[in-house]
N, C-alpha and C positions, 0 to 999 in steps of 0.2 A: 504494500500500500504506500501512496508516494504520501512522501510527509504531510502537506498540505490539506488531503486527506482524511489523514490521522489527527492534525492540529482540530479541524473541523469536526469529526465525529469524538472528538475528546470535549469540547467547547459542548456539546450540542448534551453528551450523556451531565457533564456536569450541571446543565443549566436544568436539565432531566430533572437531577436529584433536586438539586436546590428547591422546583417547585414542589415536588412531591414531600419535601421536607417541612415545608410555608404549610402548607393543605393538612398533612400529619399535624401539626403544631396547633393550626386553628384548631383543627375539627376535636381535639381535646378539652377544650377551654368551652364550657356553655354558658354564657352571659348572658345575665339576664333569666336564670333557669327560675321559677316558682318555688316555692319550699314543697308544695306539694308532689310538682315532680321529682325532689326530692324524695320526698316520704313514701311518695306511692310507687317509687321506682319505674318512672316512664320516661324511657328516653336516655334517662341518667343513671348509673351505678356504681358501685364499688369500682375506685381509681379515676373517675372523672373528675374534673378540676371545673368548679361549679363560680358561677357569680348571682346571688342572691340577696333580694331587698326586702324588707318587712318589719313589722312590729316584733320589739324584744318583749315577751309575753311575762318571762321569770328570770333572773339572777340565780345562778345554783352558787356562782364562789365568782372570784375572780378573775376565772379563768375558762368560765361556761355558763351558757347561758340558753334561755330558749326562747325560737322565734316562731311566729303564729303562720299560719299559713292566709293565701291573697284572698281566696274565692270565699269561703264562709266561717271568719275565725271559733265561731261557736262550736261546728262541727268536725275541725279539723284537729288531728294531735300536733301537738309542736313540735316541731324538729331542734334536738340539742346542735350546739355548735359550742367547740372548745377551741382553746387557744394556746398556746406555747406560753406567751406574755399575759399579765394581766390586762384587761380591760377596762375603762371605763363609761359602761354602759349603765343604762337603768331602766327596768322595765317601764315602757310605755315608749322609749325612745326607737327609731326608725332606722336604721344601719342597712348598711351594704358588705356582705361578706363573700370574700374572695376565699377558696379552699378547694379542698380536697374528699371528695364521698367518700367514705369508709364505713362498716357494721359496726357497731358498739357493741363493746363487751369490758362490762366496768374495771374489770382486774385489770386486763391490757391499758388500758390507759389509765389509771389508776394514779401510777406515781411521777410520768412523766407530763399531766396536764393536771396536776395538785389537787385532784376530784374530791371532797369531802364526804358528806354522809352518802353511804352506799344507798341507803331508801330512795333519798334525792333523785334518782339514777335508774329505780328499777324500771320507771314506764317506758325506756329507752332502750334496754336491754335486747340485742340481736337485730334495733331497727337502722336502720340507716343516718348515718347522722353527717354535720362538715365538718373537718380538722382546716381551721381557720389560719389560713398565711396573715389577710387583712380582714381589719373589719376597722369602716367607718362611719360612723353618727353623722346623720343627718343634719347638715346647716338648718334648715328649716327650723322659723319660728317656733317656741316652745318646745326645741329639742333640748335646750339649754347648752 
């Protein structure tokens, strides 16, 4: 094959991957996902990297907390989200959390996201919940 070629079909598989690499990367990241698609596993699942907005329903510790879902908060269960850092949120306030799905299982994350009383914890147990990279509170008036 004459160099030139080769220069070109080299340029051409690189540019290949590059896009296929963009398209892998988005199609990881669901922005904007609903807590519900969260909870009810549509769409979204264990290892997806989730962006979620909603009312914080409870404070479990400082470092977890739980938010209500969009369509009927009455009927909905909350989905927990934990965090590495502490937070400071307060129920009633409106955030935006950036993370990662995973199944809850209290032992496992136990000591590395400072989880408190195990009761706290139990309605969550085996559901789906986010390990939180970001989470930020809503500027909006009387978010404080």
């Amino acid at each position: 094959m004459p160099i030139n070629q080769a220069g070109s079909w080299g340029r051409a598989v690189s540019a290949a991957l590059l896009a296929f690499s963009v398209l892998s990367l988005s199609a990881c990241e669901d922005e904007g996902t609903d807590a519900e698609d969260v909870q009810e596993e549509e769409g979204v699942g264990v290892g997806h990297r989730v962006t979620v907005s909603s009312q914080v329903t409870e404070v479990l510790s400082d470092q977890a907390f739980a938010m209500e879902g969009d369509d009927d908060p009455a009927q909905d269960e909350p989905l927990l989200v934990v965090t590495a850092d502490p937070t400071d949120v307060s129920e009633g306030d409106t955030v935006t959390v950036t993370g990662t799905i995973q199944e809850f299982d209290y032992r496992s994350y136990l000591e590395d996201y400072a989880l408190e009383d195990e009761g706290l914890y139990q309605d969550f147990e085996g559901d789906q919940f986010i390990v939180a990279d970001e989470v930020l509170r809503d500027a909006s008036p009387g978010t404080g």
